[in-house]
C-alpha positions, 0 to 999 in steps of 0.5 A: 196702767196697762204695759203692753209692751213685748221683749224681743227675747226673755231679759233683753228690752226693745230697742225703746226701752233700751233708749228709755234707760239710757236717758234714765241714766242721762238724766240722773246725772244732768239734772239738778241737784245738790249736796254731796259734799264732805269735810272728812270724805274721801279715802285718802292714799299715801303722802305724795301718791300719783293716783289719777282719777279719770272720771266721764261726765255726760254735760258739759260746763257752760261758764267758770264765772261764779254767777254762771255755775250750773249745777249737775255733773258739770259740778265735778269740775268748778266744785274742784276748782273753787272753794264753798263756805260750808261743806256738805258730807254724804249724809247730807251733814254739814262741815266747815269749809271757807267758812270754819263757823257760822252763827245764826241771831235768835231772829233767824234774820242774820248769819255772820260766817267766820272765814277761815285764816291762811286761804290763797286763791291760785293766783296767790292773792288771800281769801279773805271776807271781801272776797266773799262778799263781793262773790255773793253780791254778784251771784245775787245781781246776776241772773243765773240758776244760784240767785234764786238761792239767795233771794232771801238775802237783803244785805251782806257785810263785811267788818273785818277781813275774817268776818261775813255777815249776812242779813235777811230779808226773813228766816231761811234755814235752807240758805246754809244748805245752798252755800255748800253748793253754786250759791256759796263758791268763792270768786277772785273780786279781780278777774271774776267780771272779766270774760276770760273768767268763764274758761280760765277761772281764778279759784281758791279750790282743791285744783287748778285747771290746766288750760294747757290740757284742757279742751273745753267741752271736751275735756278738763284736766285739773292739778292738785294744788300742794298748798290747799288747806284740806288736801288731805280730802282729796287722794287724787292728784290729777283729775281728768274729766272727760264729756261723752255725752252717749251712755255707749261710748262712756261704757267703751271709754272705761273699758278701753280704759280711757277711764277708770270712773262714770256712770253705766247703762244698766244694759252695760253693766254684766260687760263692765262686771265682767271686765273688773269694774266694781258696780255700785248702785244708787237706787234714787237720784232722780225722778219722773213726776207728773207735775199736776200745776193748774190746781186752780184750775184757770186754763184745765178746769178738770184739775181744779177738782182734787178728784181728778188729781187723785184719779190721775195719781191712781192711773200708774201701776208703778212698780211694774213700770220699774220692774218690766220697763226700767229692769229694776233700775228704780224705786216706785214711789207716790211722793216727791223726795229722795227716799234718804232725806227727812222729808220721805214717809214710805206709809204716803206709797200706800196712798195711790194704789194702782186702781184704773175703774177707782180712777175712772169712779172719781173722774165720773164723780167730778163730772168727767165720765169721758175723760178730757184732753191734755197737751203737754210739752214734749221735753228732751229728757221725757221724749222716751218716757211719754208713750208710758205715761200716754197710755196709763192717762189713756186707760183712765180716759184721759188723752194727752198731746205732746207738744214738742219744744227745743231743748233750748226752750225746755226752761221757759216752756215749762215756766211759760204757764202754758202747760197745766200739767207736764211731765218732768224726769229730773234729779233730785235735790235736798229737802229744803230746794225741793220744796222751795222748787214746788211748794213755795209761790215763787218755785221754778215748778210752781208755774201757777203760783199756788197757795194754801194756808196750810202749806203756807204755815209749814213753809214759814215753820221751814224757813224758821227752823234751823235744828235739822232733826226739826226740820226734817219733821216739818218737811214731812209734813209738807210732803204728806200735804202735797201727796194728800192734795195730789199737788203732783203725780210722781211715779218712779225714782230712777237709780243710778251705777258707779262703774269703777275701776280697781283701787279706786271707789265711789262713796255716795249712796244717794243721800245727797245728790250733788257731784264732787270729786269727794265722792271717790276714794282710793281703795285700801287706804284710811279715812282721814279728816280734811280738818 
């Protein structure tokens, strides 16, 4: 790819690209992800400290009903407020929570889950293994982003008032990894259904939503509960979380100290330095791919020929996207995965050098030496990344359209089967969702239902495989399969900064990608377990 892009002055991007960046960071916090979660997490002040922690996040959450959870920095606010049966720490390890064990059968096909003694919703009432089941049941028959999570389940019981068990209709390994997440919160049976669920919810979680103070879709104020099983974990005893939706005016917030937590523009990071605010950098938590979809070929004939893919891969010189457009916020890579999981081989960057006449060799050799046209849609979040990817496509013969579609479509275009190719900056996600996403027959990416025996074989291995370490292998495979087959055109993970205010600290580093409040920390004090 060709930048041909000028900077108006030495160090400082046109006003483009300063858009471009302001929407990395938009996305790397919106967008889709999981599992940060953490038993023995956070820094933890002195008994009955009064620390608050007042935290901006740049979406807004659409429901408190358990099936409706939406999984982003919306999460900051219902993971405070409902408990999930395991807990996953910032390694992506995980730890007891509602449930405090969790056995599989030699099968692989029946979880039965211990749930822990001694738990109160706020309104008083127990938490007790009817309580799970029938928040799982209702998560499973209920559309919304957790019940794809659970379609492996056939069945849940519950013999006794501690004990869940959980039948499947076949192995799935990734399902412990989903009940640290929306999947595995745990709803009051009596008033989850109710409609007054949805801005005033009854959880067993860290904190209670204050309605008084709360402003939906402004603000959300949350009060530590003294009774909470793993208080310990959470430092904080008021959380206020505000929704600026413009990376601007969060930056103003913390300094005008309306907040002392959120996410930065990299463009506003020397004026938060320089103020007092502790910077520290995630360099992967989302991405920008090309996804190549039609690998049959049925409505794009060209990207039936895995030449073409390739071709496609080799159009983007990568690292100079990171270094000049992105300002070194991000991480060229060739491959799909968080650099920090399992599944992430650095020897795949190797593969597709940048190498424009290689790209047109192969496109000649696959019968294309004049290129071909695409159209693809034009999303919210791609809207300032598309000239970069119209020109590296161009360079290769290669014309793209942009089609563009309301943001309230961007779900259903993509799903629609209409594109063959789009492109697609979202967050990133552990192992296993991400391959369940984009490799398996029925992955919200996987728009045309692609197979390969191979692949096939190392989904089944996946699912069947609950030794971490194990598992980590196989989804290298997977992933040096979909990088060898070009399944995808990945071009560049995007990183993220923590602004924070002195004494309080942001513990993540990307391993694990889903937002709460376990993420921070008071300085100076001592990690203790939330055991």
């Amino acid at each position: 790819m060709r930048i041909r892009s000028s900077h108006p002055r030495p160090g400082r991007p046109p006003r483009q690209l300063s858009q471009a960046l302001a929407a990395a960071v938009a996305v790397a916090v919106l967008a889709t992800a999981t599992a940060a979660c953490d038993s023995t997490p956070a820094a933890t002040s002195n008994s009955g400290t009064d620390v608050t922690l007042a935290l901006s996040i740049l979406g807004t959450p659409n429901s408190f009903d358990p099936a409706q959870l939406i999984e982003g920095q919306q999460t900051y606010v219902w993971d405070s407020i409902f408990d999930t049966l395991l807990l996953q720490d910032n390694k992506g390890e995980l730890h007891p929570g509602a449930a405090q064990s969790w056995s599989y059968a030699k099968d692989g096909r029946t979880l039965t889950l211990k749930i822990r003694q001694g738990m109160k919703f706020s309104s008083g009432d127990p938490v007790d293994a009817n309580a799970v089941k029938a928040t799982l049941e209702r998560i499973r028959s209920t559309p919304g982003q957790s019940q794809l999570s659970l379609s492996s389940v056939s069945a849940v019981e519950a013999p006794d008032a501690s004990t869940v068990v959980i039948e499947l209709k076949q192995p799935d390994a990734s399902l412990l990894g989903a009940l640290s997440t929306s999947p595995g919160v745990i709803g009051d049976p009596k008033t989850m259904a109710n409609k007054s669920s949805a801005l005033n919810p009854v959880g067993s979680g860290p904190y209670i939503l204050d309605t008084k103070a709360t402003v939906n879709g402004s603000v959300y104020v949350l009060k530590r509960r003294d009774d909470y099983w793993n208080k310990k974990a959470y430092p904080f005893r008021t959380v206020k979380i505000r929704v600026i939706t413009d990376p601007t005016a969060s930056a103003n917030a913390l300094k005008a100290g309306e907040t002392n937590a959120g996410t930065a523009d990299v463009s506003q990071l020397p004026a938060l330095k320089a103020a007092g605010f502790q910077i520290t950098h995630v360099k992967a938590t989302a991405g920008a791919f090309l996804v190549l979809a039609d690998r049959a070929g049925t409505k794009l004939k060209p990207l039936g020929d895995l030449r073409v893919r390739k071709a496609i891969n080799m159009a983007f010189d990568r690292q100079k996207i990171v270094t000049q457009l992105l300002r070194g916020s991000g991480k060229a890579t060739d491959q799909l995965f968080n650099p920090q999981g399992g599944a992430y081989d650095q020897t795949l960057n190797k593969l597709y050098p940048y190498d424009v006449a290689g790209a047109e060799k192969l496109l000649s050799e696959a019968g294309y030496p004049n290129g071909f046209s695409v159209t693809m849609p034009s999303l919210v979040f791609t809207k300032s990344f598309e000239p970069i990817f119209t020109q590296a496509l161009a360079d290769i013969g290669i014309k793209a359209t942009w089609e563009p579609v309301p943001a309230q479509q961007t779900a259903s275009a993509v799903a629609s089967g209409k594109y063959p190719m789009f492109l697609l900056v979202e967050g990133l996600a552990s192992d296993a969702i991400m391959t369940r996403s984009f490799y398996t027959p029925t992955g919200f990416r996987n728009v045309f239902r692609t197979t390969d025996p191979k692949l096939t074989e190392l989904l089944g291995q996946a699912a069947r495989e609950l030794d971490p370490a194990k598992a980590a292998g196989i989804y290298r495979k997977i992933n040096e399969f979909g990088v060898e087959n070009a399944w995808l055109a990945p071009v560049f993970h995007l990183g993220s900064d923590w602004a924070t205010k002195k004494g309080i600290t942001y513990l993540g580093d990307g391993s694990s990608t889903m937002s709460t409040i376990r993420q921070f920390g008071v300085a100076g004090s001592s990690q203790q377990s939330g055991e």
